[in-house]
C-alpha positions in Angstrom: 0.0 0.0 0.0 1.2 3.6 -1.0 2.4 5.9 2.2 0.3 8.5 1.1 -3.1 6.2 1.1 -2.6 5.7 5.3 -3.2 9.3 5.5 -7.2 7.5 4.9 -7.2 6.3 8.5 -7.2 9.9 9.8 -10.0 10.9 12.1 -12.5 13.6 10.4 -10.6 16.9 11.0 -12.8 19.2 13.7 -15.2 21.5 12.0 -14.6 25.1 12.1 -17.3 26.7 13.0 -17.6 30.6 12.3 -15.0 30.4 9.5 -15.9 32.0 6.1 -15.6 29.6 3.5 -13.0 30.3 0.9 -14.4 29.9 -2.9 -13.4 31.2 -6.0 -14.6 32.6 -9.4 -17.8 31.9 -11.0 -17.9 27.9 -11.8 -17.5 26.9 -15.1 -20.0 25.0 -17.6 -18.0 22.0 -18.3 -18.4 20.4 -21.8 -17.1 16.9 -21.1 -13.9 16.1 -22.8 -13.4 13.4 -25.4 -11.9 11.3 -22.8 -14.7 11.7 -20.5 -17.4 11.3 -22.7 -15.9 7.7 -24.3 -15.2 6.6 -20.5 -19.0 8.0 -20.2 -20.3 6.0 -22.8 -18.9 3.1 -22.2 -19.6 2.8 -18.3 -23.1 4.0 -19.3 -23.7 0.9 -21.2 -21.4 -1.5 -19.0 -20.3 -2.3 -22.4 -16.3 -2.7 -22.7 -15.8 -1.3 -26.3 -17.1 1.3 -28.1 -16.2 3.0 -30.9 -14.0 5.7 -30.1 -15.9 9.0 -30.5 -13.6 11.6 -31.9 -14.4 15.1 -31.2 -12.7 18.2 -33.3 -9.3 19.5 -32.1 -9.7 21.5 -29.1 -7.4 24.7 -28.4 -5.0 24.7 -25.5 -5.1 27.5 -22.7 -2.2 27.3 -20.6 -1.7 23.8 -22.0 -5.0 22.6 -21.5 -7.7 21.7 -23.4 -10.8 22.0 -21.3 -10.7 25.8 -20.9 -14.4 26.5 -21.1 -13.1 29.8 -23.1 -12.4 28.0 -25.9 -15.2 25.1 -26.2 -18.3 27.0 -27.3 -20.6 24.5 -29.5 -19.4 24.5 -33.3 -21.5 22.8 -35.8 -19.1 20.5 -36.4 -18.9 19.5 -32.7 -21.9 18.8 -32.8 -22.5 16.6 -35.9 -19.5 15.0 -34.4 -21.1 14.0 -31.3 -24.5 13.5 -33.0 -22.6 11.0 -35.4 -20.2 9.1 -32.7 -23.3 8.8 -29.9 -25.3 7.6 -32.5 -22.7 4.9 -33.7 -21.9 3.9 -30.2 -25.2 3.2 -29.4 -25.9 1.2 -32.3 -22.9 -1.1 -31.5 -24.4 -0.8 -27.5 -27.6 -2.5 -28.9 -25.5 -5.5 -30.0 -25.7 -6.1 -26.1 -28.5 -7.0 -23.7 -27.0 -6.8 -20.4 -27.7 -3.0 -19.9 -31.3 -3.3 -20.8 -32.4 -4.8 -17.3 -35.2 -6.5 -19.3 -35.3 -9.4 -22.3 -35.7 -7.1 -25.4 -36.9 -10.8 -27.4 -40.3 -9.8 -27.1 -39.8 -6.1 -28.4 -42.4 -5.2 -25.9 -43.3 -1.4 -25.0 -42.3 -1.9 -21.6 -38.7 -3.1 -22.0 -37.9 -0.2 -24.0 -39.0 2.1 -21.5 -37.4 0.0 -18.7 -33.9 0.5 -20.8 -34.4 4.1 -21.5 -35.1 4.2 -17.7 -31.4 2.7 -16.6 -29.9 4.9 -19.5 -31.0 7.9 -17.9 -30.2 7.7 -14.4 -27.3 6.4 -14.9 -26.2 8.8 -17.9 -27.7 12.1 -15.9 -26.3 11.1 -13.0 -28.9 12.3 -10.6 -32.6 11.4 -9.8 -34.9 11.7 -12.6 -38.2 13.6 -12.7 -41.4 11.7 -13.8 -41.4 14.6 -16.1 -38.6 13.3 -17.5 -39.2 10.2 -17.9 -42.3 10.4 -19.5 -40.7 13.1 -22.2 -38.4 10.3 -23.5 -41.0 7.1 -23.1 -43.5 9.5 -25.1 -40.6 10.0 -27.7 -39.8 6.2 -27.6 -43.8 5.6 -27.9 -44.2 7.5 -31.0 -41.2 6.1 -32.7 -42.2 2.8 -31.8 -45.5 2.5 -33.7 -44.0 3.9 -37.4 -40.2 2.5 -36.8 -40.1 -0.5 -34.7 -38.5 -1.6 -31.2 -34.6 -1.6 -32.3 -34.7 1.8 -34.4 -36.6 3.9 -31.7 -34.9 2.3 -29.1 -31.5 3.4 -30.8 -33.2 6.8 -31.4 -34.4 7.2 -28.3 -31.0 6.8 -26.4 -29.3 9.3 -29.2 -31.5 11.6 -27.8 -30.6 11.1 -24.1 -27.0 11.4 -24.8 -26.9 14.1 -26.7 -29.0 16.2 -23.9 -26.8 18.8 -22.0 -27.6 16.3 -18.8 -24.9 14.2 -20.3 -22.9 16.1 -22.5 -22.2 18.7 -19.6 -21.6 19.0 -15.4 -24.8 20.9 -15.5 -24.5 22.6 -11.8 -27.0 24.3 -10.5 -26.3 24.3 -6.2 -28.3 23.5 -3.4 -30.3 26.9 -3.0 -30.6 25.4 1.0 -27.4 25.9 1.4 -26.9 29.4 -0.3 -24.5 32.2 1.7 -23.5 35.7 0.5 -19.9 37.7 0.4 -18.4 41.1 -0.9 -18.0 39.6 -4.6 -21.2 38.2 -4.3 -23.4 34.7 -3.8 -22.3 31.2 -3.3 -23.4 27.6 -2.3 -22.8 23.9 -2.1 -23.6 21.6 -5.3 -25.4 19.4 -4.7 -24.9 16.0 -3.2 -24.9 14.7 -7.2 -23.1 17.6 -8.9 -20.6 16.9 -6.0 -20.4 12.9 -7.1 -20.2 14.0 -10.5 -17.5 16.9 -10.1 -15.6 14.3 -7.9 -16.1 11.5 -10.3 -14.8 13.2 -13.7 -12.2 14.6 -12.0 -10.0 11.6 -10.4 -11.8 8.9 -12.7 -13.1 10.8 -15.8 -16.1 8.9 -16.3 -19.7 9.1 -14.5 -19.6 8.4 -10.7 -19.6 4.7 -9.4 -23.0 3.3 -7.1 -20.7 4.6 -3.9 -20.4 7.8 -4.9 -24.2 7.6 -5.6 -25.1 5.8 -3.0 -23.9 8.6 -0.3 -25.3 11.6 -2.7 -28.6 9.9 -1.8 -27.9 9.9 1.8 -27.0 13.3 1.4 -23.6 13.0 2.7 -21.2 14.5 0.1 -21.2 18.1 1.3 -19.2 17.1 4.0 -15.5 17.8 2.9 -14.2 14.7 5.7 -16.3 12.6 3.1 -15.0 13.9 0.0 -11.7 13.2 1.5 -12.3 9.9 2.3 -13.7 9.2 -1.0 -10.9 11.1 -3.3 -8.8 8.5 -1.8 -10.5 5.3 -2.4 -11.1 6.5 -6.0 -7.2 7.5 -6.2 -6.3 3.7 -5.2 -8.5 2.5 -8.5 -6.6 1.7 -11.3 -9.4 4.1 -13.3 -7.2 7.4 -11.5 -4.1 6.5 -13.1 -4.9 7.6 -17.0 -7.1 10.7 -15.9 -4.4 11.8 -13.4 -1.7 11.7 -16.1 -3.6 12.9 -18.4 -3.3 15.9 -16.2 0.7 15.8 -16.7 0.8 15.1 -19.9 -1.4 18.1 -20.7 0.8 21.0 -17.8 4.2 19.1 -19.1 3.2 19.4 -22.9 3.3 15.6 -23.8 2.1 16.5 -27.3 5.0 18.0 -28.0 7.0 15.1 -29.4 5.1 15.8 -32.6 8.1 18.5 -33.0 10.5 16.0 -32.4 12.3 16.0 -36.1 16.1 15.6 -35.8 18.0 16.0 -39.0 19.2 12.6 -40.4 23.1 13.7 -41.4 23.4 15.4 -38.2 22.0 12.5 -35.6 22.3 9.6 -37.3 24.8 8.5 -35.5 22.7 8.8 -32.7 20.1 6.7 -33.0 21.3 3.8 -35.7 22.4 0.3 -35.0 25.9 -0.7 -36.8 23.8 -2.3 -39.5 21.3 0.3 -40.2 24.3 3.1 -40.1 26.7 1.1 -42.6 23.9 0.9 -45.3 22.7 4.7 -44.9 26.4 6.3 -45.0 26.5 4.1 -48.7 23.1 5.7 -49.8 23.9 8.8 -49.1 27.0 8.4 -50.9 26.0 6.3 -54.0 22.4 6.0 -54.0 20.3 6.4 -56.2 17.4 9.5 -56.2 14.7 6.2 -55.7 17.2 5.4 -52.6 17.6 8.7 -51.4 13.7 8.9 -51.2 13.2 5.6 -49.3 15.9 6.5 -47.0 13.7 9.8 -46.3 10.7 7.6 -45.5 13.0 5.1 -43.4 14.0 8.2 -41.5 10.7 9.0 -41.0 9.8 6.0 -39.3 12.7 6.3 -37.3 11.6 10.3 -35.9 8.2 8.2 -34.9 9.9 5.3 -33.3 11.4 8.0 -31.1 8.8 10.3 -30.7 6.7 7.1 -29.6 9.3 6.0 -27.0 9.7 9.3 -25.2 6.0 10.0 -24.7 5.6 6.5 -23.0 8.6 6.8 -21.0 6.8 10.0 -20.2 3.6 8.0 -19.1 5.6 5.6 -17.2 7.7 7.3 -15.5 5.1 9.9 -14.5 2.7 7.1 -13.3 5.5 5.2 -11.3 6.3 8.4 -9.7 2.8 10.0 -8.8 1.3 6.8 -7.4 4.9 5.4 -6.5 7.1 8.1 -4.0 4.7 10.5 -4.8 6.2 14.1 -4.5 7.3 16.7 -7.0 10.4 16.7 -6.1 10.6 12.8 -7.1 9.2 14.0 -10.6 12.4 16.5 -11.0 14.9 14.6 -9.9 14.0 10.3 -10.4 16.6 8.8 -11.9 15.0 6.1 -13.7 14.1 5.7 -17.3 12.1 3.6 -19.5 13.9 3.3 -23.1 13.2 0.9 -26.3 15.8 -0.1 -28.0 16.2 3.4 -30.2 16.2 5.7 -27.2 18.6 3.7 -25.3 21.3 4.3 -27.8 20.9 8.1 -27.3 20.9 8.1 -23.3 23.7 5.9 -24.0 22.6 2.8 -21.6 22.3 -0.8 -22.0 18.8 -2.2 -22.0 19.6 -4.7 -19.0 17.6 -6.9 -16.9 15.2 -4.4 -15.5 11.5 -4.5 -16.0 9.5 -4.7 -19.6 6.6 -3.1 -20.5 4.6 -3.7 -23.9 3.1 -0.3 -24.2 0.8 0.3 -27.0 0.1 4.2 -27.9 -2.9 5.5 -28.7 -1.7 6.5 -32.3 -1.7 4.0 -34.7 -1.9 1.1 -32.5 2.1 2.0 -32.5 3.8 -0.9 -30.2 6.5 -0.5 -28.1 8.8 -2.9 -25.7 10.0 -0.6 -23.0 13.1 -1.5 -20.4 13.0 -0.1 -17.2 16.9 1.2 -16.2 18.7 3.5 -14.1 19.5 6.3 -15.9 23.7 8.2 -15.1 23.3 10.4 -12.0 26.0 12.2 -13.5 23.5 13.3 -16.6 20.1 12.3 -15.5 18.2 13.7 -12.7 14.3 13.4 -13.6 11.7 14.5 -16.6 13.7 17.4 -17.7 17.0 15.1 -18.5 14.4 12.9 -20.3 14.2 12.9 -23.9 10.5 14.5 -24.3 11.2 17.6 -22.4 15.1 17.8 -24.4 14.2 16.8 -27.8 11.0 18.4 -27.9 12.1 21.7 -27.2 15.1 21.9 -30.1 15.3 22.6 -33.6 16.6 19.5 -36.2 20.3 20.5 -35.9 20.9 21.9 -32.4 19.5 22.6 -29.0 17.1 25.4 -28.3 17.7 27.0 -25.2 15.1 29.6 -25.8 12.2 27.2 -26.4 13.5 25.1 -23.0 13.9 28.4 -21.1 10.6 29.8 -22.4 9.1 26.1 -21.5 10.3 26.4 -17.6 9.4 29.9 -17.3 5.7 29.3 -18.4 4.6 25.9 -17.0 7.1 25.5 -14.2 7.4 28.9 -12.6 4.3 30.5 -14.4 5.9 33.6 -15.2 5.2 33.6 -18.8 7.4 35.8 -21.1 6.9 39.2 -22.6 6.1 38.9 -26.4 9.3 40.2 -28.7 9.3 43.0 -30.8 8.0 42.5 -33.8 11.4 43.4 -35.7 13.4 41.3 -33.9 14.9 38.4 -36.6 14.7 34.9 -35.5 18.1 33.4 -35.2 18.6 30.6 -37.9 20.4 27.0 -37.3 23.4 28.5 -40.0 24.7 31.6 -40.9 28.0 33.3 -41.1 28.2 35.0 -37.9 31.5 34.6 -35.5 30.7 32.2 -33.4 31.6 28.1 -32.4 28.9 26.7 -30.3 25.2 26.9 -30.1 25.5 28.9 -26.9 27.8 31.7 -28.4 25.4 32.0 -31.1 22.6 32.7 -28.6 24.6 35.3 -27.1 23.7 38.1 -29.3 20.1 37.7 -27.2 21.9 39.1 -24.6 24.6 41.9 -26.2 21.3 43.4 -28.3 20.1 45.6 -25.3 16.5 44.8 -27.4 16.4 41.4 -26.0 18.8 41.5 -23.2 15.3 42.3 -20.9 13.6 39.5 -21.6 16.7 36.8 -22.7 18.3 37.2 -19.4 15.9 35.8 -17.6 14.8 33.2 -20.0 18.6 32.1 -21.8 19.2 31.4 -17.9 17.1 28.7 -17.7 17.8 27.3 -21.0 21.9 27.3 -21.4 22.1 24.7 -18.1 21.2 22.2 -20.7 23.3 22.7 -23.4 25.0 19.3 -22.4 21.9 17.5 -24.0 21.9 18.0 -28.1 18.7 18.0 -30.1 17.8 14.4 -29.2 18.7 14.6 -25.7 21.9 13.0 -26.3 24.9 13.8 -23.7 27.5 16.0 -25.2 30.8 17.2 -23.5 31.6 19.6 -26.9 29.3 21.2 -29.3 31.1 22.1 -32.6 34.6 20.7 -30.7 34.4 23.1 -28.3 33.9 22.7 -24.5 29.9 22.7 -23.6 29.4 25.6 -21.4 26.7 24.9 -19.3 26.9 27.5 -16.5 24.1 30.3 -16.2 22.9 33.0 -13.6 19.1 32.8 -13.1 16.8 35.9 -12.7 13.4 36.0 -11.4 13.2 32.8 -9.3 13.5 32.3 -5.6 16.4 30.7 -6.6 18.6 33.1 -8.1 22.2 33.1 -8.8 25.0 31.1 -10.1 24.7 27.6 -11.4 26.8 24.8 -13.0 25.1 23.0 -15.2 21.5 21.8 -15.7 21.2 19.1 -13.1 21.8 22.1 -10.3 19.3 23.6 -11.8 16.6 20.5 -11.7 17.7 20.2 -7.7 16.8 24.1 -7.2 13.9 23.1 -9.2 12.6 20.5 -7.1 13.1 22.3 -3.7 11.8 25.5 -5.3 8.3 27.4 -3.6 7.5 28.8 -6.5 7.6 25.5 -8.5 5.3 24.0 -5.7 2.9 26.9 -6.0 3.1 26.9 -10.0 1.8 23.0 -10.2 -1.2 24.0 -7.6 -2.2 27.0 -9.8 -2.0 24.5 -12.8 -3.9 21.9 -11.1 -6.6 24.5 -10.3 -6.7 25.9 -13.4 -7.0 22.4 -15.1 -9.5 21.2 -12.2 -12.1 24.2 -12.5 -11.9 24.6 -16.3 -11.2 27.9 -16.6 -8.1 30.5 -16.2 -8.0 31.9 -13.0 -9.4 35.6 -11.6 -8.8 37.9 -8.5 -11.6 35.9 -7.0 -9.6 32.8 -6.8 -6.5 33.8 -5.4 -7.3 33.3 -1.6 -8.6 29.7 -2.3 -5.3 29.2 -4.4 -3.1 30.2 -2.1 -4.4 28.6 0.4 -3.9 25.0 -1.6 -0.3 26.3 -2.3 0.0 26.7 1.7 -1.1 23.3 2.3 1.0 21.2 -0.6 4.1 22.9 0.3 4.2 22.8 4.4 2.8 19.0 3.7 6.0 18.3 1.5 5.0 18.4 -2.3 3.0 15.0 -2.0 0.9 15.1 -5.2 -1.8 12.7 -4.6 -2.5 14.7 -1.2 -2.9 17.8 -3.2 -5.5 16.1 -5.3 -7.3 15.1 -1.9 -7.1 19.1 -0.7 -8.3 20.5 -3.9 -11.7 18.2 -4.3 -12.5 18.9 -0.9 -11.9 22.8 -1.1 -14.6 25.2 -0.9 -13.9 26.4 -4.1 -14.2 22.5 -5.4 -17.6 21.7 -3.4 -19.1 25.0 -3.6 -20.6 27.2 -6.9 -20.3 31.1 -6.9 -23.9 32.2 -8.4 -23.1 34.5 -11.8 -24.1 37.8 -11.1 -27.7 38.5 -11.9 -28.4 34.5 -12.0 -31.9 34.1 -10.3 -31.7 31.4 -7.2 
């Protein structure tokens, strides 16, 4: 059993009677995200697979992608969902488990006995007789001119495309309503609590438990919230929806960048074999040749690309449900490397643990070795090869892009915008200089971009050691790697060495600790925060830090804030 998970034997904390609760900005209306709504659909029917509803692209805010600012309705979402709910449950009807009745007979009743476990279960909440006798009266009138199947199938399109289960439609319990200076506030209600909880640490609808004690009217209690974020963190269903959390704050997605030039890094990444017979076509092949070596390059970027996001996904999931602290994520030492990526961090595969990872792109497979990767040039996911390779260009390093990177999502300080006549630097040119870092010094000497670049070239020079794949490097150009930098703007500032003092200032950094809890609200609430939100945020930041930077306890604090169980009323809404 995890240390953190003994922290459920606690007694309930003393009540605090008199103390104003703490709760944030106006509550957003959450859309539920692709992930959510295929988990959804499938727990909905009890069916295991479903085809996979794709939704269109959604646009990142502050990495993530459930910003309610940027999900208003398109008419292509939703023919989208019209078309994937309506698929889904045609392949659900393939079933009869679900029903709760023997559909052989095709009788009236059953059909309205399965519309009737759809719906509770789908709305997650009691349901009104008006309700219920909207959808059997729809169901009815389809069934005399179409049939049992068809107005069955019809009949649940309609259910799941009603804002009850496309949205955490919150309204509060007006019983429980209170009044500040920025306005009006109360609990949700015992089933928007269940369902908030739920979709958060599981990302699917909430379990009998959860429903079970919404009915006894016990989830406004933030002891039992506590007790039940834990027992749904122990279920294997947290682990996905918890990384996908990470993944999202530490810009998984950004392997798709990951394009190395082949002359430069072959060497890198190439058996014996496979080097032998591309040093020949580049020399004699023909144009045919030089085209398929293109392609087999290709596949070779995606190989890689493919093996750092699941060392990503491993390594994140050992360390959150595993030792379970921040610093941990910053400074682990192990790795999880196929038999490409081994070759750049320059280890041996070993004896250590496999795992036969398959992506979600592709049905891509991978064979991944657990090994301990050099303390001397490893210390956690920003030695990794995601973080390294994913912030470079195809020829060298970019230690603006990894600078900008720990700035924003790290420290959240994000950076002034340039000038608009400021020139990009290039990967070549003519100007007097050796190594990648001298050639990023002109950020500096231009008194245009000294303001900014000082700050931000400080955080990216410490890993000049690591090239555009993430490979170790003593030289650069046969030159000495100079890794040193003097940070600005942290509450860690000063001189450093290299980049593996500056992932141990990192990891013990305030600031650091207080960014991930602003992240984690932000990501939690759906929305960008406001003035309103600040006390409830800081107050989270408080509590994570003095209790050591344990990450699964700060996803206990958070759903059992105020500003988790409670809804601030918009401004002229009527109670």
């Amino acid at each position: 059993m995890l240390f953190w998970i003994s922290l459920i034997a606690c007694k309930p904390e003393p009540q605090s009677d008199g103390i104003p609760p703490i709760v944030g900005g106006e509550s957003a209306f959450h859309r539920l995200t692709e992930t959510q709504l295929n988990n959804a659909l499938r727990d909905v029917f009890d069916v295991d697979y479903l085809p996979h509803l794709s939704l269109p692209p959604e646009v990142a805010v502050h990495g993530f992608l459930n910003n309610e600012a940027t999900r208003a309705p398109s008419p292509y979402l939703i023919e989208s969902i019209q078309r994937g709910i309506f698929t889904a449950v045609e392949t659900a009807m393939d079933e009869t488990s679900w029903m709760g009745c023997w559909p052989d007979t095709d009788t009236l009743e059953c059909g309205q006995q399965a519309l009737n476990v759809v719906q509770e279960r789908a709305w997650r909440r009691p349901i009104l007789a008006s309700e219920r006798d909207w959808i059997h009266g729809l169901f009815a009138n389809w069934y005399e001119s179409e049939g049992f199947e068809d107005a069955l199938t019809m009949s649940l399109s309609v259910l799941l495309q009603s804002p009850d289960f496309l949205y955490l439609v919150e309204h509060g319990d007006p019983s429980t309503s209170q009044s500040d200076d920025s306005g009006s506030f109360s609990y949700l209600s015992h089933y928007e609590i269940a369902s908030r909880l739920s979709f958060f640490l599981h990302g699917t609808i909430p379990d009998s438990r959860l429903l079970s004690l919404a009915s006894e009217k016990k989830l406004q209690d933030s002891y039992t919230v506590r007790q039940e974020a834990r027992r749904l963190l122990q279920s294997s269903k947290a682990r996905p929806v918890v990384q996908q959390f990470f993944q999202q704050w530490l810009d998984h997605g950004v392997a798709t960048k990951i394009k190395p030039d082949m002359v430069t890094h072959m060497k890198t990444v190439l058996s014996s074999e496979e080097l032998t017979y591309f040093e020949y076509i580049l020399s004699n092949g023909t144009i045919q040749e030089r085209i398929e070596l293109d392609e087999f390059w290709g596949a070779i970027q995606s190989d890689v690309q493919f093996a750092f996001q699941a060392e990503f996904n491993l390594f994140v999931d050992d360390v959150v449900f595993g030792q379970g602290s921040l610093e941990a994520l910053l400074t682990d030492t192990r790795g999880y490397v196929s038999s490409r990526t081994a070759r750049i961090y320059g280890v041996s595969i070993g004896d250590g643990p496999t795992y036969n990872y398959e992506t979600d792109n592709y049905y891509f497979d991978l064979s991944l070795h657990q090994t301990e990767l050099p303390e001397a040039q490893r210390n956690g996911i920003l030695t990794q090869g995601l973080f390294l390779a994913g912030h470079s260009h195809p020829i060298q390093p970019a230690p603006v892009l990894r600078g900008v990177f720990i700035r924003e999502r790290l420290l959240c300080i994000p950076p002034a915008s340039p000038p608009d006549d400021i020139p990009a630097i290039g990967e070549t040119g003519t100007g007097e200089w050796t190594t990648n870092r001298e050639r990023y010094a002109q950020h500096t000497s231009d008194p245009n971009c000294a303001s900014c670049h000082q700050s931000i070239d400080g955080l990216g020079f410490p890993f000049e050691n690591y090239d555009t794949l993430g490979a170790w490097r003593d030289t650069d150009n046969g030159a000495p790697v100079d890794a040193t930098s003097s940070l600005l703007g942290t509450d860690f500032d000063g001189d450093i060495q290299d980049g593996l003092e500056l992932v141990n200032l990192l990891s013990s950094s305030e600031m650091v600790h207080d960014c991930l809890v602003t992240n984690l609200y932000r990501y939690g609430m759906h929305r960008t925060e406001t003035d309103l939100d600040a006390k409830a945020i800081r107050q989270l930041q408080e509590q994570f830090w003095e209790g050591g930077g344990l990450i699964p306890n700060l996803l206990v604090q958070f759903v059992s804030s105020d500003s988790f169980l409670m809804r601030r009323h918009p401004m002229g809404e009527v109670e």
